[in-house]
N, C-alpha and C positions, 0 to 999 in steps of 0.2 A: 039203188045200191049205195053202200056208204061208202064214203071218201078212205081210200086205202094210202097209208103214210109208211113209210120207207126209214125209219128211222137206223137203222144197220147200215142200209147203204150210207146216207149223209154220214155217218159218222167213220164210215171206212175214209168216205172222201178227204172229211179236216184232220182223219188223222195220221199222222206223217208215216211214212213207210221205215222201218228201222234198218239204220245204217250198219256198212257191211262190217265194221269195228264192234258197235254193240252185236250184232249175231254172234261173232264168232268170241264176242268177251275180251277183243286185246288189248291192252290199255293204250292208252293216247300219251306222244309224249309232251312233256310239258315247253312251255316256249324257249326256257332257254337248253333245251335241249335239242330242241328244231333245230334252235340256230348255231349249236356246235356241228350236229349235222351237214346242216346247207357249206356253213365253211369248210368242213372237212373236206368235201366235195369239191366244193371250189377250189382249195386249193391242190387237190388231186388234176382235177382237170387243167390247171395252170401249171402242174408239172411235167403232165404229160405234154405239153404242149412244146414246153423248153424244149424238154428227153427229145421231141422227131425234132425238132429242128437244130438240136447239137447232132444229133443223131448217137443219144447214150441209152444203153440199154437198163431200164432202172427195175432193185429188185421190188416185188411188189407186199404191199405192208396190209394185214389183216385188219378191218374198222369193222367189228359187228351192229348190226344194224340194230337188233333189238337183241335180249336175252331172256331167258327166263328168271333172271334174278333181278335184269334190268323193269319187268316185267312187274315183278311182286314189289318191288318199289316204287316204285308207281303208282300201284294200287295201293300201299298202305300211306302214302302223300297226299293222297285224293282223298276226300271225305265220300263213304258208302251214298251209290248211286239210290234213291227209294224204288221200290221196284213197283210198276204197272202196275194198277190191277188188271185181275183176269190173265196176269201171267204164269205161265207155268214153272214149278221148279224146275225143269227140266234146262229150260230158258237162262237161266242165270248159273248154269254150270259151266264154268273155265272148260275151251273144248281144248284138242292138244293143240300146240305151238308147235308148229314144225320147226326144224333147226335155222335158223335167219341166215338168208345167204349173206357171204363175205365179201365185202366192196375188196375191188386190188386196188386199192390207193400208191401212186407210185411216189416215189423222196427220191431227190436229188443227192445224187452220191459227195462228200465230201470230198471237195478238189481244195489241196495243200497251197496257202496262199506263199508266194513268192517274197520273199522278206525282204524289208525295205532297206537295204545299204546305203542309203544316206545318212553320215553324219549329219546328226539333228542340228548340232552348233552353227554347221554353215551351210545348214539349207538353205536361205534366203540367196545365195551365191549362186545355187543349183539351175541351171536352164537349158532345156534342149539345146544341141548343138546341130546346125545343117553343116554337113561335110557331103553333097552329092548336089548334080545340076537338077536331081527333080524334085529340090525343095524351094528352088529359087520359085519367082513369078515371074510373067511376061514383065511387067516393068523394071525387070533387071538389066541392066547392059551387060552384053557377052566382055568385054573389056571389064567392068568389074566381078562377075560371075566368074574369071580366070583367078582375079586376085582373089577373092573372097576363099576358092579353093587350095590356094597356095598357101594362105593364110590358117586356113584350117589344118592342115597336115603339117605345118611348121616346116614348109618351103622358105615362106619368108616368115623371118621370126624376130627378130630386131624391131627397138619400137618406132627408131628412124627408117627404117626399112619399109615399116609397114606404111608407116605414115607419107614415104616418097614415092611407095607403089598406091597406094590410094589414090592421091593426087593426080596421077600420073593417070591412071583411071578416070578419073573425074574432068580430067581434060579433054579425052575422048567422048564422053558423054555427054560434054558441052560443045562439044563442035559436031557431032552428030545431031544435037537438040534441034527442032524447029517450032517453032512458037504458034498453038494454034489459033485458026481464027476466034476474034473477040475476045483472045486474051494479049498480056503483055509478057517479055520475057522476067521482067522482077516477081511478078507474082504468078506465075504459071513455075516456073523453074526450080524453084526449090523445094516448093510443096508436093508436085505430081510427080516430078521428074528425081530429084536428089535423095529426096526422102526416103523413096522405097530402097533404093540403091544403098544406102547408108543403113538402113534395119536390116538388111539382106548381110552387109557387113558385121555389123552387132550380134548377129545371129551366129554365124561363123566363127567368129569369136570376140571378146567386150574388147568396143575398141580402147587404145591406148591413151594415155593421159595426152600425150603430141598429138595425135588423131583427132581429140577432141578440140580442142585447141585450134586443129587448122581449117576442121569442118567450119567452126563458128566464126574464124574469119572470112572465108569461101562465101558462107550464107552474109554477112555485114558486104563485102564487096559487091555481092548479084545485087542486095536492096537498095546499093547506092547508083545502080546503073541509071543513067537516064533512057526515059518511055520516048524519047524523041528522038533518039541513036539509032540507026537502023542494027535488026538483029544480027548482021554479018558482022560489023564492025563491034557493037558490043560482045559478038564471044570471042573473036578476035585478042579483044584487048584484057575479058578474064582469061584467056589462057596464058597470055604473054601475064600477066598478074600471076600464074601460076608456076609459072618457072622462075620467076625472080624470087618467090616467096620460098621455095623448094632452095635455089642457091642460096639466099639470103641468112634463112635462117637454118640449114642444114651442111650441106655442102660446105661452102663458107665458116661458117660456124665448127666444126668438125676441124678445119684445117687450122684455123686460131686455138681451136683448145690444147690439137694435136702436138703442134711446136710448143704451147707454156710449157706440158706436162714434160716434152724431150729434153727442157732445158733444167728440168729439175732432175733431171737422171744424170750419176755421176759416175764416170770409172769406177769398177769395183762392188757398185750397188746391186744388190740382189730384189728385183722387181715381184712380188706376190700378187697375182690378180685371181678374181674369178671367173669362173666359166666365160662368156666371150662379150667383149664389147668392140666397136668398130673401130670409136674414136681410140678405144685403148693402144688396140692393134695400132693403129696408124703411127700413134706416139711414139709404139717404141720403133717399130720401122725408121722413124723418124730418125730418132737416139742411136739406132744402128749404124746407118748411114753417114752419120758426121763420125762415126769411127770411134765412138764411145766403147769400152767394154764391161758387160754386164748380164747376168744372169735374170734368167724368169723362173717365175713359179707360177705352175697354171694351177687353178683350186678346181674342183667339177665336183658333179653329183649330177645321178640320175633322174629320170628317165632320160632328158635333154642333151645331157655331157655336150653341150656347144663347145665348153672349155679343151677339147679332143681338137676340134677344128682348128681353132687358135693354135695348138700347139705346133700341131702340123705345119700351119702358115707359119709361124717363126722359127721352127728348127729348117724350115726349107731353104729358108735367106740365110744362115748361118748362125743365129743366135741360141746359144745353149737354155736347153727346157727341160724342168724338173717338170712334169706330171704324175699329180696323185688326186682320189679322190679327199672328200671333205673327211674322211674320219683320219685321214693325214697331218691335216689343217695342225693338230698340235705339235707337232714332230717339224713341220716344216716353218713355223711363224717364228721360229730361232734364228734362222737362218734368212731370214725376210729380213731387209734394211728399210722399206718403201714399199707400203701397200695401196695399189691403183683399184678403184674400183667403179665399174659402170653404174646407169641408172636409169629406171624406168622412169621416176617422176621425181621431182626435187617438192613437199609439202610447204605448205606455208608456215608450219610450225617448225621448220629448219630438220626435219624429217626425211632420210631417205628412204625411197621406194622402188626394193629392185627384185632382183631374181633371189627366189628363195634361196636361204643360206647363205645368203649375203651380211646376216646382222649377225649370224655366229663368227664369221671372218672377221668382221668388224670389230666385235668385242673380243674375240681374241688377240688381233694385231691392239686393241687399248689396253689388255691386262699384259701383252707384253713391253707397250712402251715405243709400239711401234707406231710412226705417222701413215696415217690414211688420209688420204687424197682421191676427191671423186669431181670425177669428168663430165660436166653435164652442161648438155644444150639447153639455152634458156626456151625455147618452144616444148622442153620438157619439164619447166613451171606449172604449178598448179595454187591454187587459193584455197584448196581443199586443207581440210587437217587431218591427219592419221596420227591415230592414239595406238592402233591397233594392227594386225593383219587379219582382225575379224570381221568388221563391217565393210572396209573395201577390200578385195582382193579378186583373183580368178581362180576358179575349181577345175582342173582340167580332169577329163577324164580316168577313173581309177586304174584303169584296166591298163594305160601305158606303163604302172609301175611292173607289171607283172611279165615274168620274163617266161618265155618259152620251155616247159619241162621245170622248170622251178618248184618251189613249195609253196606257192601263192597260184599254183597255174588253178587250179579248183577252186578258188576263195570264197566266190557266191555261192558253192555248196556248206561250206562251214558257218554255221551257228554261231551268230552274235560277231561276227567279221566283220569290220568295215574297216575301205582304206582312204583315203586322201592325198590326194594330190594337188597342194597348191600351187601358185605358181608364185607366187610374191610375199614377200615380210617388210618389215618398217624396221629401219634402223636409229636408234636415238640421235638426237644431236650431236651428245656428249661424245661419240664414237667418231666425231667423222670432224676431221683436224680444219680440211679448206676445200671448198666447192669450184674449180675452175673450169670459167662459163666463157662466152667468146667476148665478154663486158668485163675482163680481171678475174681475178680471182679472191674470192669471198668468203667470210665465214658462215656458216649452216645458218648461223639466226639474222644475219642479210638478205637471204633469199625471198622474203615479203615486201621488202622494202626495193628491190632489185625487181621483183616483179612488176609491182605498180609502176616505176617508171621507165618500164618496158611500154607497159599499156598505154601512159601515157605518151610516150613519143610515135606511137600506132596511130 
């Protein structure tokens, strides 16, 4: 019999079976159409994913998968396939297209971003503030964690105040301290122990020019301890360090400015001050007392109005008080003989740095002709310079400006709003007549020269 050969079958076998695209003629899409595809999808699926777990119900958005138009372009993109032989017409007839199911692609609903109310000018000023005990750390002492809170609510608000309640803190912290093994107390102390205690402060609110000032003598005294003292007797003796330096240059200090400023008050003289200072108050108590008579003028402004307290403390002992707020200020600077004024920091550019509203009183008591005299402790020296109230200053919260039922109660609802509240300005030199410190009494452009030989006698 002769060899019987298969030639059909073999050729059924090499030759490919036709895919379920070509049977049915739907065109293929091209690559980058795939891959609008794939993303679309992916990002549908990443939104639904957000959607459960904000738990937002999202409307859902139509993506056709393919079309009949999307279809015919496709084909007229694509260069004509050859067709088989031994294909039939039949074969190469576009069959129908059913309608392409609709993907529910879900989109994140547009949520209304919260407008940003900072003044851009002194954002760099702008910093969380902790006002609550569950922002502190365990490395806080409950003895500074009291102050830190007082501090923040403007319990204690004076910058000799802060600076006396600090310290006073920090004495507890070091008589509670224990030194642990394999270390010493100079360098275990400051860095575990003081450090977090003092950012915890910072945080609460920036501390004060006197603050800084007595931290960095605090820190120079623990590095001079000696490692062969035992640790009783060395916190012993920084604490007794700590109350002489508290009397020394506060206390003390306060009480010598107290009597110059009384002795420059004279029968008859009408005293102008602003909002509140200690040493002020003291002075004229002082001036009272020896039987001198003399009127006050308290200056204030909002949010703070200290200058309300003051007044109250001197109308109580019997001395006569004109209280008004600052847009008063012109109305009353007439009637001012002697304007006293407190201070946050004395600059090295003979600069004052006090409670806002303090440089408008200033330059009005100089366009009236009036002497200004400012009372300042030399532990409220500084080496810094202020050109400005813009690169140092403090931003307190805007929301204290806003009063209950007011026209401002809504303001973060109002469009393009922002407010400011700072708390300090810079007063020219030119404004401020004699600086009297517990070392005499000095002119503004002395205070550099007044400082250094402070440090140096330190």
């Amino acid at each position: 019999m002769s060899e019987t050969t298969q030639p059909p079958a073999v050729e059924a076998i090499e030759k490919p079976a036709p895919t379920l695209a070509q049977a049915t003629d739907i065109p293929q899409l091209s690559g980058s159409e795939l891959k609008k595809k794939n993303k679309a999808e992916k990002a549908a699926r990443r939104a639904k994913e957000i959607a459960e777990k904000q738990g937002v119900v999202l409307a859902p958005v139509y993506l056709p998968v393919a079309t009949p138009a999307l279809a015919q372009k496709t084909n007229q993109s694509k260069p004509e396939q050859q067709k088989k032989p031994g294909a039939s017409s039949t074969d190469s007839r576009s069959l129908t297209i059913r309608a392409a199911q609709k993907l529910h692609i879900p989109t994140i609903p547009d949520i209304p971003r919260e407008e940003d109310k900072t003044v851009e000018f002194f954002r760099h000023l702008n910093r969380p503030k902790k006002t609550g005990i569950q922002d502190a750390g365990k490395e806080v002492h409950q003895a500074v964690l009291g102050v830190g809170l007082q501090i923040a609510n403007y319990t204690i608000c004076g910058s000799c105040a802060r600076l006396v309640a600090t310290l006073q803190a920090f004495k507890e912290v070091i008589a509670s301290y224990k030194t642990p093994p394999g270390n010493t107390l100079t360098r275990h102390l400051t860095s575990h122990v003081l450090s977090p205690n003092i950012e915890y402060l910072a945080s609460c609110r920036p501390l004060s020019i006197s603050m800084g000032n007595a931290i960095r003598w605090l820190k120079l005294e623990i590095s001079k301890v000696d490692i062969d003292v035992p640790d009783t007797e060395s916190k012993k003796r920084l604490c007794s360090m700590i109350d002489e330096y508290i009397y020394s240059r506060v206390i003390a200090a306060n009480e010598i400015i107290a009597n110059a400023a009384a002795e420059k008050i004279n029968d008859g003289d009408v005293i102008l001050t602003y909002a509140k200072s200690s040493v002020i108050q003291a002075a004229l108590v002082i001036a009272h007392k020896a039987g001198k008579k003399f009127r006050v003028i308290v200056i204030d402004s909002r949010p703070l109005k200290e200058g309300m307290n003051l007044a109250s403390s001197l109308q109580a002992i019997g001395i006569r008080v004109r209280y008004c707020l600052l847009n008063g200020l012109v109305h009353s600077i007439s009637d001012a003989t002697k304007v006293f004024l407190g201070a946050h920091a004395m600059m090295s550019n003979g600069r004052l740095f006090s409670r806002v509203g303090t440089a408008i009183v200033a330059m009005e008591a100089n366009q009236a002709a009036k002497p200004v005299l400012v009372l300042c402790e030399t532990v409220k020296f500084t080496e810094r310079v202020a050109l400005d109230s813009i690169v140092l200053n403090e931003v307190a919260p805007p929301d204290e400006l806003v009063l209950a039922g007011g026209a401002l109660e809504r303001w973060r609802q109002v469009k393009a709003l922002q407010l400011l509240n700072l708390m300090y300005d810079v007063t020219p030199a030119e404004y401020v007549d004699i600086v009297i410190t517990e070392y005499g009494s000095v002119p503004p452009t002395s205070v550099p020269t007044l400082y250094r030989t402070m440090n140096e006698t330190e």
